[in-house]
N, C-alpha and C positions, 0 to 999 in steps of 0.2 A: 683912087678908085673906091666906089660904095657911095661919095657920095652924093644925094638926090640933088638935080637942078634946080638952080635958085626958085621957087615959087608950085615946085611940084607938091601933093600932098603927103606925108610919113606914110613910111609904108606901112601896116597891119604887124601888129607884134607878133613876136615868135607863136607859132601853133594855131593860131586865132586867125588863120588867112580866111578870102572870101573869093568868089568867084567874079572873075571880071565884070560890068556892066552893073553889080548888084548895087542898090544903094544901100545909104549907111546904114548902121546898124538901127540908130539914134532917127531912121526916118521910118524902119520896118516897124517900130514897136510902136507909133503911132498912126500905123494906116488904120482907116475908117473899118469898123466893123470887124475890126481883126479879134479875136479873143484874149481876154487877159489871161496869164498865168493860174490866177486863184479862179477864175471863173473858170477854167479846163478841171482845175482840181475839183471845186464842187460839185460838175457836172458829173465827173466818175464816180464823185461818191456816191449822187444820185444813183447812176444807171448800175453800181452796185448794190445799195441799199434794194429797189426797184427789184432785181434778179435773186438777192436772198429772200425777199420777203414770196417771189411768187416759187421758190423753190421751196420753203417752208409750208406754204399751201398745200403746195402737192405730196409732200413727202409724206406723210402718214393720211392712213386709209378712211374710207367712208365708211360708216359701220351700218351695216342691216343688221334687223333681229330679225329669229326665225322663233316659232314654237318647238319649245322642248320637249312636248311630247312627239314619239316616234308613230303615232294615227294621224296625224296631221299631214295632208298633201304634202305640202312642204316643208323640209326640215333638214336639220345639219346632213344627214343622209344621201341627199340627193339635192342639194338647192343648187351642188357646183352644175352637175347635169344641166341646171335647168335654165340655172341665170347666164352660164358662160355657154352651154354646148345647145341651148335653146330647145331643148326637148325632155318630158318627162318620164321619171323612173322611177318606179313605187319603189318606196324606200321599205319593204319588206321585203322585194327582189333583192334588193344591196347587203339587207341585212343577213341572207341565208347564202352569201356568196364564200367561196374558201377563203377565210383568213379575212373576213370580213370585219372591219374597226372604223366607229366611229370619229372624224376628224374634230379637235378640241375645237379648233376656228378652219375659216375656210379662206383663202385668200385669192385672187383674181386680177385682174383690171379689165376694163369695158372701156369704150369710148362715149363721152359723156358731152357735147355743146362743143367736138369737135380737139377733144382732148383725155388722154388714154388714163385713167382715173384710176386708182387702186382703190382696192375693196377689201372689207374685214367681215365676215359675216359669222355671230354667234347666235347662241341662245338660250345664254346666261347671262345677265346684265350687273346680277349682283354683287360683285367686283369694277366695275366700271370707276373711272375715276371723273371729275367734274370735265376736267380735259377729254373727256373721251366722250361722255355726253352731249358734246355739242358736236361731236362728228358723226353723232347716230340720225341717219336719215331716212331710212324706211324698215318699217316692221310688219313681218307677215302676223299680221293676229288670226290666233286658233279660236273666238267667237266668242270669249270668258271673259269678263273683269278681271277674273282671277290672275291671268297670264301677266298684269302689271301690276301685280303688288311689291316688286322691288322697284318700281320706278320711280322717279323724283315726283313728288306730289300726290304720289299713293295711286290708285286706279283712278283719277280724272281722268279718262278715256279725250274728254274733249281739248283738254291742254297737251294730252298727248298727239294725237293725230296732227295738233298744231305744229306742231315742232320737227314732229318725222311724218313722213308720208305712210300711209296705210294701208295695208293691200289683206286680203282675203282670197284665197284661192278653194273654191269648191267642186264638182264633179256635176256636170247635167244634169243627173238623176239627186239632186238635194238640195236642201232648202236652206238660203243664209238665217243664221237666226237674231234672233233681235235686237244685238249689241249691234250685230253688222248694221241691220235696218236704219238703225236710228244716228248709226255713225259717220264721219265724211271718210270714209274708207272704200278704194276701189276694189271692185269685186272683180278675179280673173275665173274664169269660166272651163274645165277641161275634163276632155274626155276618158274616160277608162276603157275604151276600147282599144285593143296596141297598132287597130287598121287606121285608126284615124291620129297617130303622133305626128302626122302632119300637119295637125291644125296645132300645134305647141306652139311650133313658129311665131304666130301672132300675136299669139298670147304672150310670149315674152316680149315680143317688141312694145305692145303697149305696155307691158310692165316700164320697160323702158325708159318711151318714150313720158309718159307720165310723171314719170320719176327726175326725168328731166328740166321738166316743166316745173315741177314743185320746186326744184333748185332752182333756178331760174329766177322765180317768184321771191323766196323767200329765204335762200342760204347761200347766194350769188358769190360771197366769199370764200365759199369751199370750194370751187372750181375752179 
């Protein structure tokens, strides 16, 4: 008893059985188009590599700069209001509020090309590290050269706008003045009257959307 008739094939050694019908082992590892072993391995490492690098992307924030003075439309005071809750609040209301404190940074996310983007927003730059500099992408300027004398390459206004996107925000009733003029900085337009903080709305959007755009254009890898 046990054993096999003359001309039958051995049977499968202990642990190592296979299911009936299947072929040999020696005919699987060469079917056409099948994958090799180290070919499955490199692929994972890929689709590893692939998934940290676009995790690293996203993981630290986009930096805006605001003006540090508190006369300025926009500033550490109220920019959360304006850029995440799309409406404006004179940051002298904020300032005379109980227990009212300026935030050091401002943090957020937005959806940005279809992708929920983290935000850092200061308005201090003179700590910034090289690393950090290339994550600054739009700067509200308050009208002065002055406002960028800590920046990399001193007040070149035009190497800056280059790099980060520019925005100016003024009131109906006032005039951009000649930095803005001559600058490639978009001007957002709002009103001071509190009947009409329904027109904020658009105004942030083309903040926005602009903003977008310039990513888009010219820092495609930070998205």
């Amino acid at each position: 008893a046990g054993v096999p008739p003359r001309g039958a094939p051995p049977p499968p050694p202990p642990g190592r059985s296979q299911p009936p019908g299947a072929p040999p082992r020696s005919m699987r590892a060469q079917q056409p188009g099948a994958p090799r072993p180290s070919e499955l391995q490199r692929a994972s490492k890929r689709d590893a590599s692939g998934a940290a690098k676009g995790s690293e992307r996203s993981a630290e924030p986009l930096i805006i700069v605001v003006p540090a003075v508190n006369t300025c439309p926009i500033n550490l005071w109220n920019v959360r209001e304006f850029l995440e809750e799309s409406k404006y609040v004179p940051a002298a209301d904020k300032r005379r509020a109980p227990n009212a404190r300026k935030e050091a940074k401002v943090f957020f996310k937005h959806e940005v090309a279809g992708r929920r983007i983290p935000f850092e927003v200061v308005d201090n730059v003179a700590n910034l590290k090289e690393r950090e500099w290339r994550r600054v992408v739009a700067v509200f300027a308050q009208g002065s050269a002055w406002q960028f004398k800590d920046w990399p390459g001193g007040s070149d206004t035009v190497a800056i706008f280059a790099k980060a996107r520019g925005f100016y925000v003024r009131f109906q009733d006032e005039v951009s003045p000649e930095l803005v003029k001559k600058s490639d900085l978009r001007t957002l337009v709002l009103s001071k009257e509190a009947s009409k903080r329904h027109l904020d709305a658009p105004v942030v959007k083309e903040f926005w959307a602009n903003l977008e755009t310039f990513l888009q254009q010219h820092k495609r890898h930070l998205l």
